[in-house]
N, C-alpha and C positions, 0 to 999 in steps of 0.2 A: 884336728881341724883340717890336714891339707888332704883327710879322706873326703872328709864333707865338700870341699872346694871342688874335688876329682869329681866327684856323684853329681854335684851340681852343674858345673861346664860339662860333662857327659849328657844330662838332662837337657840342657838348653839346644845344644847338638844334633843332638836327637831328634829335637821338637822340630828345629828348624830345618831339618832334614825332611820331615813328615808336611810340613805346611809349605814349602818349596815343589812338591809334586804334586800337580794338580790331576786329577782325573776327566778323561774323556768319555762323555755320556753320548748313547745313541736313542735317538725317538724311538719309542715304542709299544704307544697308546695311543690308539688313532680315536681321537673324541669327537670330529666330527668333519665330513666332507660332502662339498656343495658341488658338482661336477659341473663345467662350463663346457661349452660351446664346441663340438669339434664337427672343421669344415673340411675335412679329407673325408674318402669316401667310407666303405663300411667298412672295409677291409682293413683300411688304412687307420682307422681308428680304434678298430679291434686289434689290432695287432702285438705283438710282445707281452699280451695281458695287461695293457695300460691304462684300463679301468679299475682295473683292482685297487683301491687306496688303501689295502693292506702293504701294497709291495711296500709302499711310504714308509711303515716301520717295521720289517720286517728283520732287518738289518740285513741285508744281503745286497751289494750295491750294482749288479746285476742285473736286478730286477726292479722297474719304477712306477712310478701313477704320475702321470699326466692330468694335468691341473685341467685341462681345459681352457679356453678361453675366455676369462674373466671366473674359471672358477678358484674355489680356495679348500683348505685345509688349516685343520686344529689339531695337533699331536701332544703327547705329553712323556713323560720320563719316569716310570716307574720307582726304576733305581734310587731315586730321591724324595726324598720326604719333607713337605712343606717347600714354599720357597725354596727357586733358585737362585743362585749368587749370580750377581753381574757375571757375563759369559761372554765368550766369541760363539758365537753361531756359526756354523758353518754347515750348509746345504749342497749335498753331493747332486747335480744333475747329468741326464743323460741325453746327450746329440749327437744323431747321427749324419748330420748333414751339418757338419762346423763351418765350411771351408764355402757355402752358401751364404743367403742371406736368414737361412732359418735362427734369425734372432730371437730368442725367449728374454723373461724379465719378471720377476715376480716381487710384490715388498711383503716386508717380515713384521709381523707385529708381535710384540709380547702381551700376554696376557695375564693381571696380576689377581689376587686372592677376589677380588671384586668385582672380574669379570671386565674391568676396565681395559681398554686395547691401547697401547704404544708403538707409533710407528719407529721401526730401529732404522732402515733404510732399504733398499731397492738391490736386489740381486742380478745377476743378469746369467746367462749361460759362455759368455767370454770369459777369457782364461784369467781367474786373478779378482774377478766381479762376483765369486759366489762365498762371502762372507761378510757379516755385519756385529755389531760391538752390541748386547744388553747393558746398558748401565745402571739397571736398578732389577730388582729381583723383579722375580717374573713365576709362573706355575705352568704356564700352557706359550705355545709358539702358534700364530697363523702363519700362512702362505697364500697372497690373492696373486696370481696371474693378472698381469699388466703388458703384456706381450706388444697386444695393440697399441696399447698406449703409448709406449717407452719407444718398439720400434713400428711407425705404422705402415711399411712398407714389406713387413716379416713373410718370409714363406711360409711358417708356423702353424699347420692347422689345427696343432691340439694343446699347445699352450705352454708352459716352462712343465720339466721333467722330473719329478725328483725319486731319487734312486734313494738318500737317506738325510738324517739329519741327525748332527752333534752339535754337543756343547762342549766347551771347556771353561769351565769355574774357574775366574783368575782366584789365583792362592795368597793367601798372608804373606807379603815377601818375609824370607829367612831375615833380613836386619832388623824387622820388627821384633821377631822373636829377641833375634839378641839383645836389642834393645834394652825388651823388657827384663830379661834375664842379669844384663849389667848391671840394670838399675835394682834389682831384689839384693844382687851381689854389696852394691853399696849400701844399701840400707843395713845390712847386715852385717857389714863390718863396721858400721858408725853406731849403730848398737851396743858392738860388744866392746868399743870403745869405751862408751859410756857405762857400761857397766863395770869396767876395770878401773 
């Protein structure tokens, strides 16, 4: 019996060792982009290859796509299959003029099996402002550029930046597991109670 006990709290361990680590996902299906508005000149708008809405999920956080003014983005996550778990989003972007008033802003919607959108909240390119919470499963992420809107005094000619984007799947906490693993533990010794 006290091998059985060992194998069993080894198991339980284990488990909750494995659901405790949660994995970070990178965008990297670009499903669809609507390019907005850019008020810099040609150059200025060609530049760094910031039309590319590949760069969006390319994973390389070097390289970005510029939203545009008032444009958006649909990305999705290969790596995962069906539904995503409630998640931290978090959207890597790129500024080079921080220390300006070149304020960008974009909001995040989730998008579920339905094609339904959820707004999660409002990112911005300040330090500490580019992440938002899913709380219910999702398939797909937009990005609409709200630049104007949020700061309407921006330098900004081509809208918020985005170099990448992850999730992180919050995990079963590890006391669940234990949880449930005590409670098999006592079923099973009030069992074999009863059976002696």
């Amino acid at each position: 019996m006290n091998i059985l006990k060992t194998l069993l709290a080894s198991a339980v361990l284990a488990a909750s060792a494995a659901g405790a680590n949660a994995a970070t996902y990178t965008a990297d299906t670009l499903v669809s982009a609507s390019a907005g508005a850019c008020e810099g000149s040609a150059s200025d708008c060609a530049a760094n290859d910031r039309l590319n809405a590949n760069n969006a999920v390319d994973g390389d956080s070097s390289t970005f796509y510029s939203l545009g003014l008032g444009g958006s983005l649909v990305v999705g996550f290969s790596e995962i299959v069906g539904n995503i778990l409630p998640s931290t989003v978090s959207v890597f972007e790129v500024t080079f003029n921080r220390g300006t008033s070149h304020a960008e802003a974009a909001d995040v919607y989730a998008i579920d099996e339905s094609g339904s959108e959820s707004l999660l909240g409002r990112i911005t390119n300040r330090i500490g402002e580019s992440s938002v919470f899913a709380s219910s499963a999702f398939q797909y992420l937009k990005l609409v550029d709200v630049s104007e809107v949020e700061f309407p005094e921006t330098t900004s000619f081509d809208g918020y930046d985005v170099a990448k984007i992850a999730i992180a799947p919050v995990p079963l906490p590890a006391g669940g597991l234990l949880l449930l693993g005590g409670l098999g533990g006592l079923a099973a010794l009030r069992r074999r109670k009863k059976a002696a």
